[in-house]
C-alpha positions as CSV (number, residue, x, y, z in Angstrom):
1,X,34.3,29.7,-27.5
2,X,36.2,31.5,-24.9
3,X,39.7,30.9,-23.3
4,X,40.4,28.7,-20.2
5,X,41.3,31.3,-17.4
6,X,45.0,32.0,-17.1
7,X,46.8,31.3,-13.9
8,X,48.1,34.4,-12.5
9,X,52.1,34.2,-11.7
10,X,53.4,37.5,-9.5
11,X,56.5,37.4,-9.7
12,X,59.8,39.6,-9.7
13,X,61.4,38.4,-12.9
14,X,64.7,38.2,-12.7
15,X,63.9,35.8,-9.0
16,X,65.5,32.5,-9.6
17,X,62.8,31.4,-7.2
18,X,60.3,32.4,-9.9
19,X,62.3,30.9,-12.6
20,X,61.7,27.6,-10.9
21,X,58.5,28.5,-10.9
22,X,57.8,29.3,-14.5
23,X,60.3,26.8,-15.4
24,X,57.9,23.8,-14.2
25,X,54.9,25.5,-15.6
26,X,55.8,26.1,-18.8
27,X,57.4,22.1,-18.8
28,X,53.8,20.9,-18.2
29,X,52.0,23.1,-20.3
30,X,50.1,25.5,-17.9
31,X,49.1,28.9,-19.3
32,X,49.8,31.6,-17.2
33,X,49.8,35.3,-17.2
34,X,52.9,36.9,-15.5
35,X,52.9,40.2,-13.3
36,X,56.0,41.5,-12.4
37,X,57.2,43.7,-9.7
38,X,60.5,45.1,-9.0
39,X,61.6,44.4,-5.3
40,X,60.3,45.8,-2.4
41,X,57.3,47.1,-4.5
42,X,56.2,43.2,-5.1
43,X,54.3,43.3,-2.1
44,X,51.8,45.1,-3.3
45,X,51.1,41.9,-5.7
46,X,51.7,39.7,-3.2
47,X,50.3,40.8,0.0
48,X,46.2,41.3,-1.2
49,X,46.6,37.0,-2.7
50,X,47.7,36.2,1.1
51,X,51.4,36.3,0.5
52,X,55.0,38.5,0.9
53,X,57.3,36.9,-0.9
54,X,57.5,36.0,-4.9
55,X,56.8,33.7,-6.5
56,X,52.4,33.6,-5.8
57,X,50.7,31.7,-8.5
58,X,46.7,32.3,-8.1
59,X,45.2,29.5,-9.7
60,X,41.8,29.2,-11.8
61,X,38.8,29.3,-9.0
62,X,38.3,25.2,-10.1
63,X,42.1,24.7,-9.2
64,X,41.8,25.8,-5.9
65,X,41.5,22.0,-4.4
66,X,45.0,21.1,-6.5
67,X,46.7,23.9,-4.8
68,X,45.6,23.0,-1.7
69,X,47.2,19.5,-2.4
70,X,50.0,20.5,-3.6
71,X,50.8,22.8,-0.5
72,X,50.3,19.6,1.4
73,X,52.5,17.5,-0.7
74,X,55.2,19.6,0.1
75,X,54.0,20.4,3.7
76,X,54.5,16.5,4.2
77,X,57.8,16.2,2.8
78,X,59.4,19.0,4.8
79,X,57.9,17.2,7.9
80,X,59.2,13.8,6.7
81,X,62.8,15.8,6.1
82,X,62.6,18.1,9.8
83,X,62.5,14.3,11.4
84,X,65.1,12.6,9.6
85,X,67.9,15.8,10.2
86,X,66.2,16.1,13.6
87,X,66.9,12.5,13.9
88,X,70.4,12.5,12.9
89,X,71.2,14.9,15.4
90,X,69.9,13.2,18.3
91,X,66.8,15.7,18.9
92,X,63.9,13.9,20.1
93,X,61.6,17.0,20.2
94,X,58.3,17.6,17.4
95,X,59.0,17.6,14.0
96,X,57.8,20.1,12.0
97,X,57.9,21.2,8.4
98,X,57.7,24.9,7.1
99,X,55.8,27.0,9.6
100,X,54.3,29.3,6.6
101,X,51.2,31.2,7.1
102,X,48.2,29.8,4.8
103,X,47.8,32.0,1.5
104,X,44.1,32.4,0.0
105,X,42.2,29.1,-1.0
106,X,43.7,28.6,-4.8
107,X,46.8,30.6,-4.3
108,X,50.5,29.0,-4.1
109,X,53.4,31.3,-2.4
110,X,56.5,29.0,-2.7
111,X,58.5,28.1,-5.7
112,X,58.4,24.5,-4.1
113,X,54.2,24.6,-4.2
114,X,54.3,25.6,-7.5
115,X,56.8,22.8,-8.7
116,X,54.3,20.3,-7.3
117,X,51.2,21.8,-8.2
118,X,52.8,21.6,-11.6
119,X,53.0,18.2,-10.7
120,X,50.0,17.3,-10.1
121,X,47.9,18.8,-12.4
122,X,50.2,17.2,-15.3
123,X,49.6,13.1,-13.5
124,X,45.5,14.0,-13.4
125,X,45.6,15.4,-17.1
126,X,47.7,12.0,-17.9
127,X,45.3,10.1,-15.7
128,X,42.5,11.6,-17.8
129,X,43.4,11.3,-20.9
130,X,44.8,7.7,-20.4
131,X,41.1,7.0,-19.5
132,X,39.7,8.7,-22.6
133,X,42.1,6.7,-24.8
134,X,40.3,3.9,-27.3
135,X,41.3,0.5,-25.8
136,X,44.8,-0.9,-27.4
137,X,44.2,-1.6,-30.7
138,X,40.9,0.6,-31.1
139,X,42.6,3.1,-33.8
140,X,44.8,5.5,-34.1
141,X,44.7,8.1,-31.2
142,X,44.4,11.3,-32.3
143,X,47.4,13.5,-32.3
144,X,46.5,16.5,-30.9
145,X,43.6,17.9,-28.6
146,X,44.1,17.7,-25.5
147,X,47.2,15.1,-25.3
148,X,49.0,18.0,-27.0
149,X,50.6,20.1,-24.3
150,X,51.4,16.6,-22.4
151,X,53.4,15.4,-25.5
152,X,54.8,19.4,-25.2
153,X,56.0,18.4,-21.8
154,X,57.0,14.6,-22.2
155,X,59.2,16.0,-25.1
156,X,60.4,19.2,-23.1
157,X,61.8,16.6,-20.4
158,X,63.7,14.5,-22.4
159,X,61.0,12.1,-23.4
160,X,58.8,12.0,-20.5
161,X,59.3,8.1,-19.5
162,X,60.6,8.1,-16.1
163,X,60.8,4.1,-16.9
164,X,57.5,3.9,-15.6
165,X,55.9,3.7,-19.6
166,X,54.0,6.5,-20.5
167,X,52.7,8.8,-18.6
168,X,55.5,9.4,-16.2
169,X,56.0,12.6,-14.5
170,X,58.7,15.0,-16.4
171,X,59.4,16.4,-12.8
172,X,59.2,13.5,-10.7
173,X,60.2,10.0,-10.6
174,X,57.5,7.6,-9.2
175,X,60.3,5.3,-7.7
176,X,60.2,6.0,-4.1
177,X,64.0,5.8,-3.7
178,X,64.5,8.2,-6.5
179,X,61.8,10.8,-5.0
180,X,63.6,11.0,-2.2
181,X,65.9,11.8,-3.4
182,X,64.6,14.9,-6.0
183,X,63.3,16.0,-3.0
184,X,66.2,16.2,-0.7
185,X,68.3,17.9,-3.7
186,X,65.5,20.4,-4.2
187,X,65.6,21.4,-0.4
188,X,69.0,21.7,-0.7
189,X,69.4,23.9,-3.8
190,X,66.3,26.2,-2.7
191,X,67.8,26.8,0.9
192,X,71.1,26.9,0.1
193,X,72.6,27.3,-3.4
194,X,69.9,29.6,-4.2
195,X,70.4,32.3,-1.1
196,X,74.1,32.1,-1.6
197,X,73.9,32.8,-5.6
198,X,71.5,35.6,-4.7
199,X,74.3,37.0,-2.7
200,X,77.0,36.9,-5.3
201,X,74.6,38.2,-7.9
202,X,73.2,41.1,-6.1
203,X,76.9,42.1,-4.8
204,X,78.0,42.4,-8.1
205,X,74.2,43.8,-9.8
206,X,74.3,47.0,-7.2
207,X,78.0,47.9,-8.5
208,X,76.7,49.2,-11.8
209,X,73.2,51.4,-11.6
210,X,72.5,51.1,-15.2
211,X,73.1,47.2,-15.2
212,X,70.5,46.8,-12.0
213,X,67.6,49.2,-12.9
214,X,67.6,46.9,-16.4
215,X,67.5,43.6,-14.5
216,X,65.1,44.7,-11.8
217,X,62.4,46.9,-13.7
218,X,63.9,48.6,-17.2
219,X,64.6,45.3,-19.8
220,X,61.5,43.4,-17.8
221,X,58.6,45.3,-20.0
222,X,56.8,42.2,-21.3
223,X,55.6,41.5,-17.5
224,X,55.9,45.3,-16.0
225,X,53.7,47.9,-16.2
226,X,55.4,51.7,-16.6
227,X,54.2,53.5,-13.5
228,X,56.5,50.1,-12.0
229,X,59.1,51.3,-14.2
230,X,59.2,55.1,-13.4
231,X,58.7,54.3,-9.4
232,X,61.7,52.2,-9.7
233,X,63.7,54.9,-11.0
234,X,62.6,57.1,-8.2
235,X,62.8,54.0,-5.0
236,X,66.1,52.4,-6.3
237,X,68.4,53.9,-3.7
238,X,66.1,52.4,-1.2
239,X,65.4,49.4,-2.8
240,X,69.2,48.9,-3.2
241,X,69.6,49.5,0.1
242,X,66.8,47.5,1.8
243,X,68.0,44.5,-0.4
244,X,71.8,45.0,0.7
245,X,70.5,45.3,4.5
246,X,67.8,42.4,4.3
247,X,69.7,39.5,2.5
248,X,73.0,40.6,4.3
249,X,74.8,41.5,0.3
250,X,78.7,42.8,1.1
251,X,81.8,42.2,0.2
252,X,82.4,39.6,2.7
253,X,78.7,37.6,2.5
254,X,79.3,36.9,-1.4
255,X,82.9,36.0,-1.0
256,X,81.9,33.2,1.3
257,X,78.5,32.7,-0.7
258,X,81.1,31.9,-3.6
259,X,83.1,29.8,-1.3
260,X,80.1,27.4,-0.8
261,X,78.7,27.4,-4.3
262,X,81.9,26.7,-5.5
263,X,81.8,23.2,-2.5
264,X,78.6,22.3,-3.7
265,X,79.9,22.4,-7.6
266,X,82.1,19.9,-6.4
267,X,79.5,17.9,-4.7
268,X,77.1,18.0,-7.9
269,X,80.1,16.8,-10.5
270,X,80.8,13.8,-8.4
271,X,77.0,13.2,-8.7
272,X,76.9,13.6,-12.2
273,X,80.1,11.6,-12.7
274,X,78.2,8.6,-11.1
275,X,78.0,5.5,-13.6
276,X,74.5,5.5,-15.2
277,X,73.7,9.1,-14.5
278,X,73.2,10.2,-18.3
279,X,74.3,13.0,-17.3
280,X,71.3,13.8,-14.4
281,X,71.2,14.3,-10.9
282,X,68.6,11.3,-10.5
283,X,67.5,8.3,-12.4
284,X,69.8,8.9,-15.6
285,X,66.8,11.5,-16.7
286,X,65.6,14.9,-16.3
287,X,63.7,15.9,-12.9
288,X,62.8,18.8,-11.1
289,X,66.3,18.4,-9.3
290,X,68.0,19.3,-12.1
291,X,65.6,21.8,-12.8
292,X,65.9,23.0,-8.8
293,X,69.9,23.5,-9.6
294,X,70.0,24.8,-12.8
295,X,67.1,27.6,-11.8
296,X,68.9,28.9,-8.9
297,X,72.4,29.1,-10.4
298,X,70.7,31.1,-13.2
299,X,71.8,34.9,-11.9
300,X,75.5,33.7,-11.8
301,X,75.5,31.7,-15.1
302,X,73.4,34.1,-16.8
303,X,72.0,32.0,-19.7
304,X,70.5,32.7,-22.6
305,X,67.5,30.3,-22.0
306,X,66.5,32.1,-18.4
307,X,62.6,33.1,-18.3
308,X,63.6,36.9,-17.7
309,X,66.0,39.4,-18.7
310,X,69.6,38.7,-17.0
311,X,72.9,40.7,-18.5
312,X,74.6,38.7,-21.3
313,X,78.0,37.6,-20.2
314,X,79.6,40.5,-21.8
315,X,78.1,42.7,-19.4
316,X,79.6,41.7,-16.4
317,X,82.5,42.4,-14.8
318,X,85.8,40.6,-16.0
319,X,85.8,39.5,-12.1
320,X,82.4,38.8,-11.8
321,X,81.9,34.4,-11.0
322,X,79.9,33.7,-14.1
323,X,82.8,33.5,-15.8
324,X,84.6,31.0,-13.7
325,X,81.6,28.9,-13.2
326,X,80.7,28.1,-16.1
327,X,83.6,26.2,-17.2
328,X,83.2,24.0,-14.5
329,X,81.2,21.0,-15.1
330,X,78.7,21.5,-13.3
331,X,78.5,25.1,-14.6
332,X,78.3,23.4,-17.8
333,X,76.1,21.0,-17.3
334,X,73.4,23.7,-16.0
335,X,73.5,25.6,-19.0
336,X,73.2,22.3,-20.7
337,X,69.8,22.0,-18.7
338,X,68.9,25.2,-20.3
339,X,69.7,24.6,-23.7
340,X,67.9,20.8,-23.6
341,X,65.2,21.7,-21.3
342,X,64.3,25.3,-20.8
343,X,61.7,25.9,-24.0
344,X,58.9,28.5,-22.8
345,X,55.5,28.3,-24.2
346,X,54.9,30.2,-27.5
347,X,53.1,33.6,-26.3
348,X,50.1,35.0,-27.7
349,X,49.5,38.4,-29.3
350,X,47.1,39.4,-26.8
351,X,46.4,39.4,-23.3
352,X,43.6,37.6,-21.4
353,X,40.5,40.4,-20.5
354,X,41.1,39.9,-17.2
355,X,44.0,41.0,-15.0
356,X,44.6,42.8,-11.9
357,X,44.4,46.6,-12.4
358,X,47.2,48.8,-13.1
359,X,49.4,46.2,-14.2
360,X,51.2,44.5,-17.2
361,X,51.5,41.4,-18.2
362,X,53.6,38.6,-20.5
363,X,50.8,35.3,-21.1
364,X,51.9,31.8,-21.7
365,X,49.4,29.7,-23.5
C-alpha cells in the first residue's frame, strides 16, 4: 500500500513565519515534507509554485479545493478587519483585505493560509470520523486508525475541547466572540510583533558570521540540500546586505523594534493576568493566538522547542534581548507555549520518492 502524498512546505527555516506554519501543521497531524532555502535564494522555491515569500505549502492535487478555502477564510477576515479600523477612523471609502496575488490552484503562500488550512482540514477529518463512529453505545471505538493523529492533536493543544465537546478545533474557538478575537491577536502578532522581532534578531544575527551562516543555511541540513549550503557561503555578503537594506536592520530600527516588543509584552501580561484566562490569550485554552505570539517571538527567545535550528542562549551576546525577555512573563509564558504545546511529528527514516529536484528535505508523517 503506498504512502498518502506529502504536502510540500518551502520554507526558510529559521522564518518565524514558517514556524507558525509548521507549528499548526504538525498540531493537527498533517505530514509534510520541508524544503528549505536560505534567503534571497528561497525564490527559487517559491516563485515556480506562484509565490515570493516563505512560507508556500503545496498541497496534495485532492487538497487543492481546501486551500482554496482556506485563502478565502482568511481573505474574508482581513476584509471584515480593513472595515472595522477603516471604520474607527472615520474612512468611508472600500474596504479591502490583503491585495495578494493568487498562488497556483492547491498552493498556500501565507503563514495565516496555512494556519487555517490547518484548520480546516482537522474540522472535516473530525466531521468524518464523527460520522463513521458506531451510534452511542454501539461498542467500543477503536483506538487508533484514523482518529489517531486527531487524538495527537486534541492532546497536543491541551485537550482539544474548546468547550464545545469533542471535536473542537485545537486552533480555533467556535464561539464567535472568542474568534474574533484569535483573529484580531493573530493580525496583530503577524504584522507587528513578528517584523519588529525580525529586526532585533537579524541586528544582532549579522554581528557574528559564524553564528548567521549556521542559522541561515549551515545547522539547517535536515531540510537543505548542500549546493544551498556551499552557495550560501559564496552569496552571504549579499544576502546580508539585501536583508539589512530590505527589512530596514540597523542600529536604530531594532532599538525601537525592542521598544515596541517590549509595549506589547506589557499589553499580553495584562491579558494573561485576566481572571479565568488559564493562563491563555483566549478562552482559558490553547489557540492559534497563543500559537501566533509564541511563533514570532521565537528568534528573540530562542527556545529549545522551535521547528529549526536557532543559537542556544549561550550563544548570544550578553546584550542581546533574549536574555531580558525571557524573564518577563510574557517571555515566560511563550516558552511555556513551547514546552506544553510545541511537540513535532515523529520523522521517518526515509524520504517520500517524490520531491522537487535538486533539493533536500526533513518529512513529517
Amino acid at each position: 500500500m503506498s504512502a498518502a502524498p506529502l504536502h510540500q512546505l518551502i520554507s526558510i527555516p529559521a522564518s518565524h513565519y514558517c514556524e507558525r506554519a509548521r507549528w499548526a501543521l504538525d498540531l493537527v497531524g498533517i505530514p509534510f515534507a520541508e524544503f528549505g532555502w536560505p534567503p534571497m535564494l528561497h525564490y527559487q522555491g517559491t516563485m515556480p509554485n506562484g509565490g515570493k515569500s516563505v512560507p508556500v505549502l503545496v498541497a496534495p492535487r485532492g487538497d487543492a479545493a481546501a486551500a482554496a478555502a482556506a485563502a478565502d477564510a482568511v481573505m474574508d477576515v482581513d476584509a471584515r478587519h480593513s472595515a472595522l479600523n477603516k471604520a474607527a477612523a472615520g474612512d468611508q471609502g472600500k474596504a479591502e483585505g490583503k491585495q495578494r496575488s493568487p498562488p497556483k490552484p492547491g498552493v498556500l503562500a501565507d503563514s495565516a493560509d496555512i494556519v487555517q488550512y490547518a484548520h480546516l482540514r482537522y474540522m472535516a477529518q473530525q466531521q468524518s470520523q464523527r460520522a463513521q463512529a458506531p451510534p452511542a453505545g454501539g461498542g467500543a471505538a477503536d483506538g487508533g486508525g484514523a482518529g489517531s493523529s486527531g487524538a495527537a492533536a486534541a492532546a497536543a493543544a491541551g485537550g482539544g475541547d474548546d468547550g464545545d465537546g469533542d471535536g473542537g478545533s485545537p486552533l480555533y474557538p467556535s464561539d464567535p466572540a472568542q474568534l474574533n478575537e484569535v483573529h484580531e491577536l493573530e493580525e496583530l502578532f503577524s504584522r507587528k510583533l513578528g517584523v519588529w522581532s525580525r529586526v532585533i534578531a537579524y541586528q544582532w544575527l549579522f554581528q557574528d558570521k559564524g553564528m548567521a551562516l549556521d542559522t541561515l543555511g549551515l545547522r539547517q541540513t535536515a531540510t537543505m540540500s548542500g549546493w544551498k549550503l556551499v552557495a550560501l557561503r559564496f552569496v552571504f555578503p549579499i544576502i546580508r546586505t539585501g536583508v539589512s537594506k530590505g527589512l530596514r536592520v540597523n542600529a536604530e530600527s531594532a532599538a525601537r523594534a525592542l521598544e515596541r516588543t517590549q509595549q506589547l509584552f506589557q499589553e499580553v501580561e495584562a491579558r494573561l493576568a485576566r481572571p479565568g484566562s488559564g493562563g491563555y490569550l483566549v478562552g482559558g485554552r490553547f489557540t492559534a493566538a497563543d500559537l501566533a505570539f509564541a511563533a514570532m517571538v521565537g528568534p528573540v527567545l530562542c527556545p529549545s522547542q522551535y521547528g529549526a535550528y536557532l543559537p542556544p542562549a549561550q550563544a548570544w551576546p550578553a546584550d542581546f534581548p533574549m536574555h531580558e525577555l525571557r524573564r518577563t512573563p510574557a517571555g515566560q509564558y511563550a516558552m511555556r507555549m513551547y514546552e506544553q504545546h510545541r511537540k513535532p511529528q515523529p520523522q521517518p527514516a526515509a524520504a517520500p520518492a517524490s520531491e522537487p529536484a535538486g533539493s533536500s528535505q526533513q518529512s513529517r508523517l
